[in-house]
C-alpha positions in Angstrom: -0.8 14.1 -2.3 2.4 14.5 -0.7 3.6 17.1 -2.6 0.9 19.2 -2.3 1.2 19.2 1.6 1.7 21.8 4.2 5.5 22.4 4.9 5.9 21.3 8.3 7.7 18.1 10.4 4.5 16.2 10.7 3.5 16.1 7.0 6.8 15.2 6.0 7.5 12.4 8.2 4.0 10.9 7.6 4.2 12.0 3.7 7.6 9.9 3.5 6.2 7.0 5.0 3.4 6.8 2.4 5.5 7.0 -0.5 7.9 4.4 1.4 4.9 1.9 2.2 3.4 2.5 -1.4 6.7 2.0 -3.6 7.1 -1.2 -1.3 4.2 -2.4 -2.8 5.3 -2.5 -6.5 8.3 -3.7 -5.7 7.5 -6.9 -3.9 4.7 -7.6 -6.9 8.0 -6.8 -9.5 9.5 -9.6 -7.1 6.5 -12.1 -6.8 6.2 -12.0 -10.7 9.9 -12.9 -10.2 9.5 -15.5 -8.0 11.1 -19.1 -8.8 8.4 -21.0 -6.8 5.2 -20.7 -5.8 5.9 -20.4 -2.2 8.4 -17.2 -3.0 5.1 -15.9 -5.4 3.2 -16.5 -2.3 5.3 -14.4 0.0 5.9 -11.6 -1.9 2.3 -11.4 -2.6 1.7 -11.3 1.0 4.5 -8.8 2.0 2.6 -6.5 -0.9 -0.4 -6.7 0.4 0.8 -6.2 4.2 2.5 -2.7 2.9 -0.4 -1.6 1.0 -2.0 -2.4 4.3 0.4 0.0 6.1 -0.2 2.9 3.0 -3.9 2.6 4.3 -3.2 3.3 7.8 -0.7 6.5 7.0 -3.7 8.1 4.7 -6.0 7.6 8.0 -3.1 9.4 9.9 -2.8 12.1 7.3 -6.1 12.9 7.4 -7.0 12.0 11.2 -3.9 14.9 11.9 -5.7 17.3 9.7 -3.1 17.2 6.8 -6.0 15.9 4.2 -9.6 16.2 4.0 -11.1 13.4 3.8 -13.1 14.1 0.5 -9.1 14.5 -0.6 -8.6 11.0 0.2 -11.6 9.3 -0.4 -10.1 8.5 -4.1 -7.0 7.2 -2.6 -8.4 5.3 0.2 -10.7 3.6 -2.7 -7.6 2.8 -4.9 -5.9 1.4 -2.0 -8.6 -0.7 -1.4 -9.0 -2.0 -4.7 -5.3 -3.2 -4.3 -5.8 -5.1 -1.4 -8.7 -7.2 -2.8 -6.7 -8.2 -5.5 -3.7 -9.1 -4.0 -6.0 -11.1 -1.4 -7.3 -12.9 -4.4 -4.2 -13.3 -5.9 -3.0 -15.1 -2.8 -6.0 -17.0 -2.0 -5.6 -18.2 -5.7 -1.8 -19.1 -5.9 -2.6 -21.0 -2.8 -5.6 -22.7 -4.0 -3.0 -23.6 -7.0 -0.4 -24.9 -5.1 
């Protein structure tokens, strides 16, 4: 998606914060698995699912600005979504568990 943008200011600044928000995501799962307790598994979760969150809202900008359709999207907005109910579950879970 972000390669295949226009080349101008706005799409790169809003590009860049997708790819920042979405690599956050991995990463704080890579540091939940990680985690030495379950209150650290917890957090991370949390922080993962707050970014993936924030990768929602930038795709809404991207399109809302007119850089993607929103048939474009659609896929990734779905996929996002998909990620937030499992890290929701994943919490709810590990804190059911603890």
């Amino acid at each position: 998606m972000v390669n295949q943008s226009p080349q101008c200011t706005a799409a790169f600044e809003l590009g860049r914060q997708v790819i920042r928000s979405a690599t956050s995501i991995n990463s704080n799962i890579v540091h939940a698995q990680s985690s030495l307790t379950r209150k650290e598994f917890i957090y991370y979760l949390n922080n993962a699912k707050k970014e993936a969150k924030e990768t929602k809202r930038w795709i809404e900008m991207i399109v809302a600005v007119e850089l993607l359709t929103q048939d474009k999207a659609r896929s990734l907005l779905e996929e996002n979504e998909e990620i937030i109910k499992i890290l929701v579950s994943s919490v709810k879970n590990a804190e059911k568990n603890s």
